[in-house]
C-alpha atoms as one frame of an Amber mdcrd trajectory, in Angstrom:
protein
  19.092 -40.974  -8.961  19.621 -41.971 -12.190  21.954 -39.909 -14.632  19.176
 -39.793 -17.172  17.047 -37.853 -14.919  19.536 -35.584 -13.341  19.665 -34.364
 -17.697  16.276 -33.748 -17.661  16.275 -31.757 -14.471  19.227 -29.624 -15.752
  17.164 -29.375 -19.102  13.552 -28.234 -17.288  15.708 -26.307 -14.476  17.852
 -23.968 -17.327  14.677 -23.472 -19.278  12.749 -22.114 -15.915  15.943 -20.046
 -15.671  15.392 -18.003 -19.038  11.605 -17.273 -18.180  12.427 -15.963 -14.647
  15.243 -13.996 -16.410  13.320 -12.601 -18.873  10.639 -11.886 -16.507  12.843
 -10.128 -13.728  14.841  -7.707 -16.299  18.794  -7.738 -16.490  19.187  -5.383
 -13.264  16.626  -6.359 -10.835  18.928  -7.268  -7.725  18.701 -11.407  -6.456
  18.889 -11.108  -2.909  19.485 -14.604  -2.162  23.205 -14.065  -4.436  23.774
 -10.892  -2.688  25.885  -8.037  -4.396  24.765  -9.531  -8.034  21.741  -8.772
 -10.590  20.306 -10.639 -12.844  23.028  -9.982 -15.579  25.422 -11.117 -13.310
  23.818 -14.628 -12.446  22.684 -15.207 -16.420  26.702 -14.128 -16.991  27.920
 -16.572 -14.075  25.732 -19.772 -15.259  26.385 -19.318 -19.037  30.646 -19.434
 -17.864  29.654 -22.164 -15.962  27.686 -24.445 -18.475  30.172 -23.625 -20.974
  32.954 -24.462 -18.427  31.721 -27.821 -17.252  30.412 -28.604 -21.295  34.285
 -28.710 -21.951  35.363 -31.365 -20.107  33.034 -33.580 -21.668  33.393 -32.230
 -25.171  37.455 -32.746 -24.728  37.640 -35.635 -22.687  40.050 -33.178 -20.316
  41.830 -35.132 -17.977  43.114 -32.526 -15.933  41.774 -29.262 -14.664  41.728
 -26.073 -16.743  43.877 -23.155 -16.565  42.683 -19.716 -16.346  43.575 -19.021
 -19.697  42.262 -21.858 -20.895  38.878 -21.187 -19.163  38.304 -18.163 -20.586
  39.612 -19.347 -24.058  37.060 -22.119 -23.604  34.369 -19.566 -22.407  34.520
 -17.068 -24.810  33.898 -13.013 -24.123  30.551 -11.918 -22.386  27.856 -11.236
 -24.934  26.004  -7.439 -24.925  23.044  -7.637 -22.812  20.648  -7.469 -25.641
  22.160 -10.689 -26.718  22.737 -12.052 -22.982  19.502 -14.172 -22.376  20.442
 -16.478 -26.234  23.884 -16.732 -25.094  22.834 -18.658 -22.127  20.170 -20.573
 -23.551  22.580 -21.570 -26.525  25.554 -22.914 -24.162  22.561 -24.506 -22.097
  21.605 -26.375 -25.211  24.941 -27.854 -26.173  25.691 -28.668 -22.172  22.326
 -30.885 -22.388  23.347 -32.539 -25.827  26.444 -32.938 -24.450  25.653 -35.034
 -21.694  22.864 -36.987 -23.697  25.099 -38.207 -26.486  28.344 -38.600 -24.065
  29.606 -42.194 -23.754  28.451 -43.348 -20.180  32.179 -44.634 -20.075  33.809
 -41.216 -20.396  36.917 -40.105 -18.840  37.252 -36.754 -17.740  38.814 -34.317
 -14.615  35.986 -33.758 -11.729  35.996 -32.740  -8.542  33.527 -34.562  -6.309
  33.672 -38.210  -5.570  31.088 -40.177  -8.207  30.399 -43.523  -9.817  31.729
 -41.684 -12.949  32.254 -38.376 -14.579  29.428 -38.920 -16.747  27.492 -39.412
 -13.813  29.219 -36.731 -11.838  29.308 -34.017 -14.221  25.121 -34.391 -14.846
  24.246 -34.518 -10.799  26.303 -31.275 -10.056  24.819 -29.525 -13.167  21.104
 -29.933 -12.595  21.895 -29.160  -9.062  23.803 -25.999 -10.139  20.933 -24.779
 -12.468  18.004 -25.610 -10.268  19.507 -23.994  -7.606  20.056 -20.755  -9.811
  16.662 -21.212 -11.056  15.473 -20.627  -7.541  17.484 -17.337  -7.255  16.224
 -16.081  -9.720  12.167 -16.722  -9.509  13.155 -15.442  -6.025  13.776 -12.185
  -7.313  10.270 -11.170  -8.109   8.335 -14.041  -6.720   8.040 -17.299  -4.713
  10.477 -19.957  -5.542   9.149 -23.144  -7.253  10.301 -26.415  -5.401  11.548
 -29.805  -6.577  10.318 -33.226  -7.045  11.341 -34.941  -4.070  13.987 -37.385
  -5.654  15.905 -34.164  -6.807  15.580 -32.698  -3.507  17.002 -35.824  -1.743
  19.674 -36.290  -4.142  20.573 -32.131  -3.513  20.782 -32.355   0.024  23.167
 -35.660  -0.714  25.194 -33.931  -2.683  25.751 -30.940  -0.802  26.186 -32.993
   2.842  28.155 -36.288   1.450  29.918 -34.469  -1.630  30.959 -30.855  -0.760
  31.087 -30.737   3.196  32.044 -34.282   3.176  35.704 -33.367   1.570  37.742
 -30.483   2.682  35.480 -27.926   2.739  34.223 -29.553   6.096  36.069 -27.512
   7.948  34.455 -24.808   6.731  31.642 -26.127   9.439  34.293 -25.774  12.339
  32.697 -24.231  15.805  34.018 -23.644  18.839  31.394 -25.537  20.686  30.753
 -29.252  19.027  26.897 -30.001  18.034  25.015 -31.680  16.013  22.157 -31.034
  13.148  20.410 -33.580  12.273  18.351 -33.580   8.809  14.754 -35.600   8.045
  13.399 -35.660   4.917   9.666 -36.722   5.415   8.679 -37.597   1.782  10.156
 -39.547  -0.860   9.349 -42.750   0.405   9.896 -44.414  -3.209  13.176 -42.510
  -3.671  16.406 -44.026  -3.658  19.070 -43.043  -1.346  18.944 -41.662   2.301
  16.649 -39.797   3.713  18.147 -38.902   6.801  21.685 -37.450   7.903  23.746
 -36.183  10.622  26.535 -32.849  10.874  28.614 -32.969  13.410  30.416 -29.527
  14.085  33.068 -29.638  16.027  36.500 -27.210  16.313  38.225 -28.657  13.350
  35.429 -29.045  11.038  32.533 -31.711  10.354  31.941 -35.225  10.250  28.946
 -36.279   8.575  26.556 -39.823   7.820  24.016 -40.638   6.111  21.461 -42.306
   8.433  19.755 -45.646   7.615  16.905 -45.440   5.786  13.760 -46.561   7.614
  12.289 -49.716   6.857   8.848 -49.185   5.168   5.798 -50.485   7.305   3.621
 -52.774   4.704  -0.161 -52.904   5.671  -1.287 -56.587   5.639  -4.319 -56.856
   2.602  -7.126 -59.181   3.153  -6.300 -63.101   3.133  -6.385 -64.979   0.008
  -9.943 -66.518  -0.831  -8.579 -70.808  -0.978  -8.652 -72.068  -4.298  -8.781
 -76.142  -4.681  -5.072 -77.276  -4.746  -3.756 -79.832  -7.744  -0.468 -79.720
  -6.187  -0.387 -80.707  -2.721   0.380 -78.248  -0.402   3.591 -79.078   1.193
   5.108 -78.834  -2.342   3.140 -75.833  -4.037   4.803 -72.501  -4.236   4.001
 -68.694  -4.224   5.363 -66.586  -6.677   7.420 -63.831  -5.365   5.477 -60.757
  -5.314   7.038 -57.945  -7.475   8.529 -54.699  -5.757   6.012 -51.803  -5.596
   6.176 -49.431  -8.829   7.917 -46.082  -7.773   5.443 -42.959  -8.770   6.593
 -41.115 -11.584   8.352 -37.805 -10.353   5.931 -35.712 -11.403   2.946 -37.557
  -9.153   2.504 -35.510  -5.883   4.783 -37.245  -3.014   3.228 -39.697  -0.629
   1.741 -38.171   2.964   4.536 -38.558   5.157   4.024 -40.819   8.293   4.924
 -39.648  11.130   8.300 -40.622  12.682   8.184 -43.301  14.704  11.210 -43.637
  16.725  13.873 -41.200  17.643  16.894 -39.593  15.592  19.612 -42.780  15.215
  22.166 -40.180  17.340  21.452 -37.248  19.926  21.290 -33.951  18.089  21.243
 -30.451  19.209  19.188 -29.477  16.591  16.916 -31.552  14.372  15.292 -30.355
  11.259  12.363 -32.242   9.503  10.235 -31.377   6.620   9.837 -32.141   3.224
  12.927 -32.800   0.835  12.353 -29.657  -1.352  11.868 -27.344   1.331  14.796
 -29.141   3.030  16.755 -28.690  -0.449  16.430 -24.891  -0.683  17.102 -24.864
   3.366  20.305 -25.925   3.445  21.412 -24.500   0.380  20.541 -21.343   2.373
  17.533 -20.069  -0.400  15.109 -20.195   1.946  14.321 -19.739   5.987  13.516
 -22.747   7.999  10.699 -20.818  10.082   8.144 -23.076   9.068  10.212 -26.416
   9.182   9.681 -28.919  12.004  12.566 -27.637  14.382  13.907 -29.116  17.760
  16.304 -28.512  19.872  18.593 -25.556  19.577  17.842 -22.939  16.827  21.333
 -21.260  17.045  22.545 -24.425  15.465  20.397 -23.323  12.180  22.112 -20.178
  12.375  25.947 -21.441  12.575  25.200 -23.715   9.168  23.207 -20.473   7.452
  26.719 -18.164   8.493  29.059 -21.339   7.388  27.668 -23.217   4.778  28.865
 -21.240   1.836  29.678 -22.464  -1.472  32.569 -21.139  -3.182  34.691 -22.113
  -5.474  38.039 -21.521  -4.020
């Protein structure tokens, strides 16, 4: 996914953020960020926007120290003034990233083709995924185009639980989850990976992507030949046009040959619902599930984000 549309899903994603927040009210409880209200989330993503805004800003090479962080930060605005301090460091975060040279140097902390690159992918994942907590808080959760939700469910498999924090995923008894996205056919990037739990942590792959099955059109009507035939050529038909993100996915087809590896639990559906899944903001009840359930379970008790 390119870094120009991971900006425009942090953009869209933090203004969906304010509405829900100004729809919900400053104390109304998130349940899916248990312990915390409203204020509390607007507080946490504001730090974090204005956080992540000054590495770019400063070129930082190296990671922050705490004083430094909250230096950067700044104190925590009076409710009344809460909601415009968020949108404000959401503003300069975007502008940021839009006007930052694509060759800039900077500390981060998940493997990327660059910080630029890095730095835009783990904000619109951040914000969309704190969009959804709090729309969840009065309401149903909007989903996400289904390049963003592939890209999410790369990230959090190949970027976080693919370092150290895989052992995070340790079980006593080894199994494996597999993971099917069944949309996105024009998206880049896999659509399919593996977790294997096991005492000391997790190892996971990215499956090959399946090979697209092209229907064969109707033949060519003959034309009369000037060049003879043994030397005439075809020109090279162009790849397909993707569907802009906003077009509703294509209908899935229905899988057609077996996971690449034996799981003990595979989980299919469609990449947003997959996104929001595994990022525990939603149950998995009306997912395509096989195999054992329990496995769900284990990655809904381990899979935790934190930052330390």
């Amino acid at each position: 996914m390119e870094t120009g549309r991971h900006i425009d899903a942090l953009e869209r994603a933090g203004l969906d953020f304010v509405d829900a927040a100004e729809r919900a009210g400053l104390d109304t409880p998130v349940p899916t960020c248990p312990e915390w209200t409203v204020r509390e989330l607007v507080q946490h993503l504001g730090y974090v926007h204005r956080w992540a805004a000054t590495y770019i800003r400063d070129r930082r090479p190296t990671m922050l120290t705490d004083t430094e962080e909250a230096e950067a930060v700044g104190p925590m605005p009076a409710d009344a003034d809460l909601v415009a301090w968020f949108q404000t460091g959401h503003t300069a975060l975007v502008d940021l990233l839009r006007t930052a040279d694509p060759a800039l140097a900077c500390w981060h902390f998940l493997p990327s083709g660059s910080p630029l690159a890095f730095w835009a992918r783990r904000q619109a994942h951040e914000t969309t995924i704190h969009r959804a907590d709090l729309q969840g808080a009065t309401g149903p959760m909007s989903g996400v185009d289904a390049d963003l939700g592939i890209d999410g469910i790369d990230e959090l498999l190949m970027g976080f639980y693919a370092t150290t924090r895989a052992r995070r995923l340790r079980c006593d008894t080894p199994c494996t989850l597999s993971v099917h996205a069944t949309d996105g056919a024009n998206c880049e990037g896999p659509h399919s990976w593996t977790v294997h739990m096991h005492p000391t942590g997790a190892t996971i792959t990215r499956n090959p992507s399946p090979t697209p099955t092209l229907t064969p059109g109707p033949a060519p009507t003959p034309t009369p030949a000037t060049t003879p035939l043994s030397t005439a050529t075809s020109p090279t038909p162009a790849p397909p046009t993707p569907a802009p993100p906003t077009s509703a996915p294509p209908t899935p087809a229905p899988p057609t040959s077996a996971p690449p590896t034996s799981a003990t639990c595979t989980l299919r559906g469609p990449a947003s619902d997959l996104y929001l899944a595994l990022w525990n903001r939603r149950p998995t009840t009306d997912l395509h599930v096989e195999g054992d359930e329990s496995v769900l379970t284990q990655w809904r008790t381990r899979a935790t984000i934190r930052w330390t």
